[in-house]
C-alpha positions in Angstrom: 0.0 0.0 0.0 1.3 3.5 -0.7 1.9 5.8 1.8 0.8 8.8 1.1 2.7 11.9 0.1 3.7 14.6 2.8 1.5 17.3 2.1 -1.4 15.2 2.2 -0.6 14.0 5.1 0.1 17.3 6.7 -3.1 18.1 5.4 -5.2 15.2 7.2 -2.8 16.1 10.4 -3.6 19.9 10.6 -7.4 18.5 10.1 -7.4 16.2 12.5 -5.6 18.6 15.2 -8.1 21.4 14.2 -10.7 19.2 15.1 -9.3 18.1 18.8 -9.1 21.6 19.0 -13.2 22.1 18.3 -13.6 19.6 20.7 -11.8 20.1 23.4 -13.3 24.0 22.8 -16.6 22.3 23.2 -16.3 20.7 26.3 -14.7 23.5 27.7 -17.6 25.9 27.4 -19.8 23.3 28.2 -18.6 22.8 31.4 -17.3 26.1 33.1 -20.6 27.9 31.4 -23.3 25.2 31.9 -23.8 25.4 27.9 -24.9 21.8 26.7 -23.1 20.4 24.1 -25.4 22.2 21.0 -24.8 25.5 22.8 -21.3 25.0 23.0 -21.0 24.1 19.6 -23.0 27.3 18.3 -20.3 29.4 20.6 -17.2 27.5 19.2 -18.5 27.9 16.1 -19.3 31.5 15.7 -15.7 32.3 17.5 -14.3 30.3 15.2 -15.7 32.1 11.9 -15.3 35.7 13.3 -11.5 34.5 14.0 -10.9 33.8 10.2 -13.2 37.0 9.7 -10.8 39.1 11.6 -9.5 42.5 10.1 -6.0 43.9 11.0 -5.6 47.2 12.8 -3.9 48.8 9.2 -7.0 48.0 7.5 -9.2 49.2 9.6 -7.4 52.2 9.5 -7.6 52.6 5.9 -11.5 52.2 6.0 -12.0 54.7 8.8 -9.5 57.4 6.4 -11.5 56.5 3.7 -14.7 58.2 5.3 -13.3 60.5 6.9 -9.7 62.1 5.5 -9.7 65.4 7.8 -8.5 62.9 10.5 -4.9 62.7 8.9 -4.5 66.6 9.1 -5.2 65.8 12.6 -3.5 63.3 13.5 0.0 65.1 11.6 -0.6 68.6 13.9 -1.2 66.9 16.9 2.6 67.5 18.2 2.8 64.1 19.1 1.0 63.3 22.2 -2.8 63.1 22.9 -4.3 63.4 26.3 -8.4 61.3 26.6 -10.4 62.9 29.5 -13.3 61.2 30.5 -15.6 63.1 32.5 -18.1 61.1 34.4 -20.7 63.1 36.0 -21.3 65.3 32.6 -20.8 61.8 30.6 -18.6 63.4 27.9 -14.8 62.8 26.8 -12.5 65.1 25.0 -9.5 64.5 23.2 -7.0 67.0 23.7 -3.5 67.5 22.1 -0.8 70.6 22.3 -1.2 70.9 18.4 -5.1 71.8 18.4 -7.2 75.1 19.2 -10.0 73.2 21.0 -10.3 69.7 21.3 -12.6 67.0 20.4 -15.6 66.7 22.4 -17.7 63.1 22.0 -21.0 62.1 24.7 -20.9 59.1 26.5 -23.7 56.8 25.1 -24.5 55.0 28.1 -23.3 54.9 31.6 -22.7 52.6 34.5 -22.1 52.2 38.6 -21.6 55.7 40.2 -19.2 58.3 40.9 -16.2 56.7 42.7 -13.4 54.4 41.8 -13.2 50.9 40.5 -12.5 48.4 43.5 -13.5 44.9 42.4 -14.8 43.2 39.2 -18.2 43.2 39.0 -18.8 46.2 40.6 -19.9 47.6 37.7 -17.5 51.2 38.2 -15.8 53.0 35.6 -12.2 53.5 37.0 -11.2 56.8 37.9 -7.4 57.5 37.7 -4.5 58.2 35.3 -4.2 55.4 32.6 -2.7 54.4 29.5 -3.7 52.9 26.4 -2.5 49.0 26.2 -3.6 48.5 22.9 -5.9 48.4 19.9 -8.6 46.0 19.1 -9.9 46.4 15.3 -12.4 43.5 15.7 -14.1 44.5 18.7 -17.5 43.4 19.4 -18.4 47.0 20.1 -17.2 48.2 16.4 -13.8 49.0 17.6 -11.8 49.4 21.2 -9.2 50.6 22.5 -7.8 48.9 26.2 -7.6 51.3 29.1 -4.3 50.2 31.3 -6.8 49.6 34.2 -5.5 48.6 36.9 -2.7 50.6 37.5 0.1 50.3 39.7 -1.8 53.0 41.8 -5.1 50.9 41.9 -3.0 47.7 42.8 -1.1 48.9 45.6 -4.5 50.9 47.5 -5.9 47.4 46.7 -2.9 44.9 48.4 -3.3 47.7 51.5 -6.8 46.9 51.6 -6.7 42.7 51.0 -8.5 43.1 47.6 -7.5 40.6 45.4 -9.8 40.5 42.2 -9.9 44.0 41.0 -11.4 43.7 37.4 -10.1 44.3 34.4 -10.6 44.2 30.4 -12.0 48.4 30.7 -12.2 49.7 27.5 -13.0 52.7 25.6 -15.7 51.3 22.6 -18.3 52.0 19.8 -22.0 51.4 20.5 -24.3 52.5 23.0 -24.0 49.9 26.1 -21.2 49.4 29.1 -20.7 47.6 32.2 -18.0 49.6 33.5 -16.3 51.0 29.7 -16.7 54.2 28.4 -18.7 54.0 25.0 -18.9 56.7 22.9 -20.7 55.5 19.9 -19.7 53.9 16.5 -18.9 57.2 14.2 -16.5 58.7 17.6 -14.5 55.6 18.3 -13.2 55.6 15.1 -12.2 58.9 15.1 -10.6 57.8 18.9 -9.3 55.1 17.2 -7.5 56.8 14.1 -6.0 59.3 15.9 -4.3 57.1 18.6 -3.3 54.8 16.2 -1.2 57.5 14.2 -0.4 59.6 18.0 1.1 56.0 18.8 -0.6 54.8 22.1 2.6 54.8 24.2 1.9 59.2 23.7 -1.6 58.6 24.8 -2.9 59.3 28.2 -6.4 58.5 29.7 -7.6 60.6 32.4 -11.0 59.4 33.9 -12.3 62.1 36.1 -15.2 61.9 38.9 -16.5 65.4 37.1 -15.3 68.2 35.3 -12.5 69.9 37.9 -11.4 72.4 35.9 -14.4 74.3 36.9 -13.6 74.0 40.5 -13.6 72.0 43.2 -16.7 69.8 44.3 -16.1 68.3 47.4 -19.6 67.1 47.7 -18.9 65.0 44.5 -15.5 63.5 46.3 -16.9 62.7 49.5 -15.8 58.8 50.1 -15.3 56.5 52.7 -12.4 55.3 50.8 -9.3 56.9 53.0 -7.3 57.8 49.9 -9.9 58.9 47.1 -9.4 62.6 47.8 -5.7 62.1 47.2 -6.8 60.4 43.5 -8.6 63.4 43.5 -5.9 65.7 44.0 -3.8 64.3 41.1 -6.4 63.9 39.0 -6.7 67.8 39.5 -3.4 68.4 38.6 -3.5 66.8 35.5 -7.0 68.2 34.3 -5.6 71.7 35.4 -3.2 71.6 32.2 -5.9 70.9 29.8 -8.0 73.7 28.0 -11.5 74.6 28.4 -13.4 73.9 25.1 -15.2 76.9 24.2 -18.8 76.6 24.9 -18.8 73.9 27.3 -19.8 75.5 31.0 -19.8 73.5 34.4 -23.0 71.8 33.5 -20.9 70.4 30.5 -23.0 71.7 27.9 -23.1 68.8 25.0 -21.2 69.2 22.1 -21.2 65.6 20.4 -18.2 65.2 18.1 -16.9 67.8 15.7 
């Protein structure tokens, strides 16, 4: 009998491995979800074709340039960084960078938990702090994402003082119009968001989430925490919203602008 050539038999190997793979997928969902073995398959299956349906990050960007070409003009007088600032209590974030006049001013499409920091997953908080963006997700199933850098090292070492182990995670800023503790800003803003920090390069990007709008002033009222060192987040928070801009026509009731 004749063996059969190499690539053939490559062939039948990467088959057979890819369908171990299904299987042992299968059973996995099955049981740490309590999925029976259709559901699991229907799961599998759909992650399995929006895997090989996956756009990369460059193409995405060329289809968000392609409807909208101002966003390269800028993204080139940006001077190089970009700061995010999320204001909570007004539901609005603002894009700012040393190269603009005023700075882009998107709503919040829908809102979760309450004034106050993150402390544990499921809590349903938006954090509150000084982040970073870890990366880019093109295939997002909110349209597009981009990762906040929650927790921080600040949020982890309040957290080991205090014995709190699971603190949450996967925070992201994201297209559509629901959350559980992200910041959405709709479909047509995050790919502006997401344009520009991918030409700023997210290592010059820096989130600020904010309690409320501080450059207005102080609101104690709005800080007032059992949490012994939320007034000190505060405090730096304030310090980095304080070298930010005012857009022009926004007041202390955060008048909203949408996108422009």
């Amino acid at each position: 009998m004749k063996r059969l050539p190499i690539r053939f038999r490559n062939i039948l190997l990467g088959l057979l491995a890819g369908f171990v793979f299904l299987f042992v997928a299968f059973v996995i969902v099955a049981n740490n979800h309590g999925y029976s073995t259709a559901e699991a398959m229907v799961i599998v299956h759909d992650a399995a074709l929006r895997r090989m349906r996956r756009t990369s990050e460059a193409t995405r960007i060329k289809e968000i340039l392609a409807k909208k070409p101002h966003l390269a003009s800028l993204a080139r007088c940006s001077g190089g960084t970009m700061t995010i600032a999320v204001f909570k209590k007004e539901r609005r974030v603002e894009l700012h960078a040393p190269g603009w006049g005023d700075p882009l001013s998107f709503d919040m499409t829908a809102f979760s938990g309450k004034l106050g920091p993150k402390l544990a997953e499921g809590d349903g908080q938006i954090p509150e702090g000084i982040y970073g963006i870890e990366y880019l997700n093109p295939n997002s199933h909110y349209h597009l994402s981009l990762k906040v850098s929650y927790p921080s090292d600040f949020d982890r070492a309040q957290a080991a003082e205090e014995g709190r182990k699971n603190l949450g995670g996967d925070i992201m800023i994201h297209g559509s119009c629901v959350t559980i503790g992200c910041v959405p800003v709709g479909d047509d803003a995050i790919e502006d968001i997401f344009y520009l920090v991918h030409e700023i390069g997210k290592e010059n990007v820096k989130v600020i989430i904010s309690p409320y709008d501080m450059r207005f002033g102080r609101h104690r009222e709005l800080e007032t925490s059992n949490i012994r060192w939320y007034l000190g987040l505060c405090d730096r928070i304030y310090m980095e919203l304080a070298k930010l801009p005012i857009e022009h026509g926004v007041d202390g009731e955060a008048e909203k602008t949408g996108g422009r």
